[in-house]
C-alpha positions in Angstrom: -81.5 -2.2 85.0 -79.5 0.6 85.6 -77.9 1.0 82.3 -81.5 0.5 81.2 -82.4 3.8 83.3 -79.1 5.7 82.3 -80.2 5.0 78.5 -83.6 6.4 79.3 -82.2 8.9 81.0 -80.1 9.7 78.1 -82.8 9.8 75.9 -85.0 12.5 77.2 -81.8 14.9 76.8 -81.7 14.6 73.4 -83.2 18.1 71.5 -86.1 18.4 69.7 -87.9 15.4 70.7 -85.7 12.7 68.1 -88.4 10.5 67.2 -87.2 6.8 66.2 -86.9 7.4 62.4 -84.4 10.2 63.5 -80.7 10.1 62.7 -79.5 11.3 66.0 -75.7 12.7 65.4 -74.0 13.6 69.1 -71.5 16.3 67.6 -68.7 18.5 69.7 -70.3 21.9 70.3 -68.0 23.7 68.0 -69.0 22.0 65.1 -72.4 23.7 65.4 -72.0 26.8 63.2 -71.2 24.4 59.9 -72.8 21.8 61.0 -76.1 23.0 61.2 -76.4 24.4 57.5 -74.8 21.3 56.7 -77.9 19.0 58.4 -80.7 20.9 57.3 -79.2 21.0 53.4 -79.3 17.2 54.0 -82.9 17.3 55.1 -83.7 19.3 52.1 -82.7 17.0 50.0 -83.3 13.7 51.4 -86.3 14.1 53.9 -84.9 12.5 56.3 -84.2 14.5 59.6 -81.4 15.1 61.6 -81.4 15.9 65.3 -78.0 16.6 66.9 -77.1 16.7 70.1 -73.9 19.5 70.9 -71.6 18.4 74.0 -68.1 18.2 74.9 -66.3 15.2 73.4 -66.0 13.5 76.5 -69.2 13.6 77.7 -71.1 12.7 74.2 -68.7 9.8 73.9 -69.1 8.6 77.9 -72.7 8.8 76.9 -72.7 6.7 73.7 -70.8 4.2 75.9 -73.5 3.8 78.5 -76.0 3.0 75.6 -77.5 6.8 74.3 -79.1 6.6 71.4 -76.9 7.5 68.7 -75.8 6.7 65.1 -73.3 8.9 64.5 -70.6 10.2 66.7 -68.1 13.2 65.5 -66.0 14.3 68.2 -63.5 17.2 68.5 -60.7 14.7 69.2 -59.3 11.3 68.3 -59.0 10.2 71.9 -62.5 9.9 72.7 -63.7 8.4 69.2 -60.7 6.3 70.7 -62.6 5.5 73.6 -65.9 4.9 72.1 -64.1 2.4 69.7 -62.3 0.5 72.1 -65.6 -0.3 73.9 -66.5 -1.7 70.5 -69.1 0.4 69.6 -68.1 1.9 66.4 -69.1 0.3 63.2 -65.6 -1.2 61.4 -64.9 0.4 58.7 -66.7 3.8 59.3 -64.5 5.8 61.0 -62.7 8.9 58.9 -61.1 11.9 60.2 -63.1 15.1 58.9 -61.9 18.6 59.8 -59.2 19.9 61.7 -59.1 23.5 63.9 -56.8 25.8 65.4 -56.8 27.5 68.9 -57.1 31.0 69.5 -57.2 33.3 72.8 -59.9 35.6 72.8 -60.8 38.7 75.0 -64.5 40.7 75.7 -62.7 44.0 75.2 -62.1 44.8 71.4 -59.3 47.0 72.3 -57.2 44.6 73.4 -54.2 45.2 71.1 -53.4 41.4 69.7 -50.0 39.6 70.7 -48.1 36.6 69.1 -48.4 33.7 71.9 -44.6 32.5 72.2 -42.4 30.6 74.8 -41.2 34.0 75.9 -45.0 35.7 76.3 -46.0 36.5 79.7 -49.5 35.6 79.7 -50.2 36.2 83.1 -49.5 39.2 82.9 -51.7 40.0 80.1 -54.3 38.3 82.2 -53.8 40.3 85.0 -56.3 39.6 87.7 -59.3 38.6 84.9 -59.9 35.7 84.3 -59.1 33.1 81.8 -62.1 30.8 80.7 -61.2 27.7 79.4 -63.1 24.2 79.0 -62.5 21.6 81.6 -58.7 20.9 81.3 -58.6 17.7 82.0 -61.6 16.1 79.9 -62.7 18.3 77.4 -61.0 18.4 74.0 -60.3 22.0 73.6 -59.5 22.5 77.2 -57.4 19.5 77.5 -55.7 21.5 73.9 -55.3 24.9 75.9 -53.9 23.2 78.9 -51.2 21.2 76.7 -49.9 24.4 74.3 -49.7 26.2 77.8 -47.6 23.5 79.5 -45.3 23.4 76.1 -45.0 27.4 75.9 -44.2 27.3 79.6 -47.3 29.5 81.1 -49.4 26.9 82.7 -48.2 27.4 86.1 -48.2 31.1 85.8 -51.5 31.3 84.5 -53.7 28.7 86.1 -54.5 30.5 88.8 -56.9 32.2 86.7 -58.6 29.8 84.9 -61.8 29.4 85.0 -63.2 25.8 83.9 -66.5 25.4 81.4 -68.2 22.6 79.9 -67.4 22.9 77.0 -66.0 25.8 73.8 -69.6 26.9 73.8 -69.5 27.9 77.5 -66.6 29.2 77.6 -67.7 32.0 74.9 -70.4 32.4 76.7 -68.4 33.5 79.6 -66.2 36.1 77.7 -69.2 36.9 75.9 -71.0 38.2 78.8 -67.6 40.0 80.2 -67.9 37.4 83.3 -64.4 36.1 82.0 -61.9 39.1 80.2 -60.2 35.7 77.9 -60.8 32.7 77.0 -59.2 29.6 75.2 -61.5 28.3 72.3 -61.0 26.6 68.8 -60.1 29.4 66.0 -63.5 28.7 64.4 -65.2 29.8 67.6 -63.4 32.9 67.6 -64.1 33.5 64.1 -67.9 33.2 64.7 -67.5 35.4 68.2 -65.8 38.1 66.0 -68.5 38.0 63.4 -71.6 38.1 66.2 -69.0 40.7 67.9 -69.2 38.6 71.3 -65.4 38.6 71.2 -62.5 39.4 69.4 -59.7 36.9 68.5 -56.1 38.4 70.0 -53.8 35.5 69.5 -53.4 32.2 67.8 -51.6 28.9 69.3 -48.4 27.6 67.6 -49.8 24.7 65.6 -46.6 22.8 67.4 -47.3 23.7 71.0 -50.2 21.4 71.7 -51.8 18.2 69.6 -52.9 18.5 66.1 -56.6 18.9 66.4 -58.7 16.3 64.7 -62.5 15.8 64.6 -62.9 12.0 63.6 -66.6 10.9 62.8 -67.7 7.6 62.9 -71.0 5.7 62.6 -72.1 3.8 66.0 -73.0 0.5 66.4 -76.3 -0.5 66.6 -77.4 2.7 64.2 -80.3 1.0 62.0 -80.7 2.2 58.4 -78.4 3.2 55.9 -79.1 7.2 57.0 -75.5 7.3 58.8 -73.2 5.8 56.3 -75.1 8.1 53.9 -74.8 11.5 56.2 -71.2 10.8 56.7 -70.8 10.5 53.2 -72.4 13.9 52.9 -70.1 15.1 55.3 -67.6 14.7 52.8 -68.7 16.3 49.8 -67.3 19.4 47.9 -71.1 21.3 48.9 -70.3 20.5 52.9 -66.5 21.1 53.0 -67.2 24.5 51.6 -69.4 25.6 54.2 -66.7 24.0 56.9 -64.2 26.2 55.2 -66.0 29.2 55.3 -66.3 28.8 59.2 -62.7 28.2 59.3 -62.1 24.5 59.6 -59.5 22.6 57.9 -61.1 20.2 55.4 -59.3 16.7 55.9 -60.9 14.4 54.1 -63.3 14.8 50.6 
């Protein structure tokens, strides 16, 4: 009964009213800018409509695991399509890795002179007393990213005192959008779509080497009726999709 309610529960958060011919894709927020081109070019051409819900990784993926709804999951990091896997509800055979990102620092001032971010930066005290927004460190993909390169480039300690924790990348640009946080930690295609909407500006870049290679997996879930998924996934992976995930900065992995 109560996984019962929890699925219902689920259900009503999903956007746009999905109806049951739906395919309902639970996506990590900062996919949204390609993404969303990508699913209505797909509805264009095939009729069939696509509702996605946007989320941190770790929440869409505790979700699908408590019975939500979905039939396709792409998630910002391998861990949680991991953890949706090893609860056996992924189907075999499905499961490709997509895109990958970078991370980026960026600040609500845009004359903030850019720095490289190096072992021997002193972040803190770039920080000052602002504040640094980041996504939950400990759960969310690009948080738990921002919290690993700053362990490795030995500014963690220094810095954490100033952190302030989001739900997820979307959040967090919010916040440094609005000037409530002076930095923040998101992917590098977030900043590139912050500089472009001129919400933020991008002032340093992650070593690729100081934290996890970023991955967005996608898989189709079990359950998911119709052939819809598989097909969408599919269309994920053509030349016409990659190119708008390029153009917002991702790394196309797989074509």
């Amino acid at each position: 009964m109560i996984r019962l309610l929890q699925a219902a529960l689920l259900m009503t958060a999903l956007p746009a009213m999905a109806m049951a011919n739906d395919l309902v894709v639970f996506a990590a927020s900062s996919l949204k800018p390609a993404l969303d081109p990508v699913a209505q070019a797909w509805q264009t051409e095939t009729g069939h409509r696509v509702v996605v819900s946007y989320g941190g990784s770790s929440a869409l993926a505790k979700q699908i695991v408590q019975g939500a709804p979905a039939d396709l999951f792409l998630s910002a990091a391998v861990n949680w399509m991991d953890a949706v896997d090893q609860a056996g509800l992924l189907q075999p055979g499905t499961r490709v890795d997509l895109w990958g990102n970078a991370l980026s620092i960026i600040a609500h001032d845009p004359t903030i002179i850019p720095f490289a971010m190096e072992p021997g930066t002193d972040l803190a005290a770039i920080v000052g007393a602002e504040k640094l927004a980041m996504a939950l460190v400990d759960a969310v993909p690009v948080g738990q990213y921002g919290k690993e390169a700053l362990i490795r480039l030995g500014q963690w300690d220094s810095v954490a005192p100033q952190v302030v924790q989001t739900q997820d990348a979307s959040a967090t640009l919010a916040l440094v959008a609005s000037g409530e946080a002076a930095f923040g930690i998101v992917y590098a295609t977030d900043a590139k779509a912050a500089e472009a909407t001129g919400q933020a500006i991008e002032i340093s870049r992650f070593p690729a080497d100081s934290h996890t290679p970023i991955i967005y997996p996608g898989a189709v879930v079990a359950g998911s009726d119709g052939p819809e998924a598989v097909a969408f996934l599919t269309f994920l992976q053509r030349p016409s999709a990659s190119a708008v995930f390029l153009g917002q900065g991702f790394v196309v992995l797989s074509q």
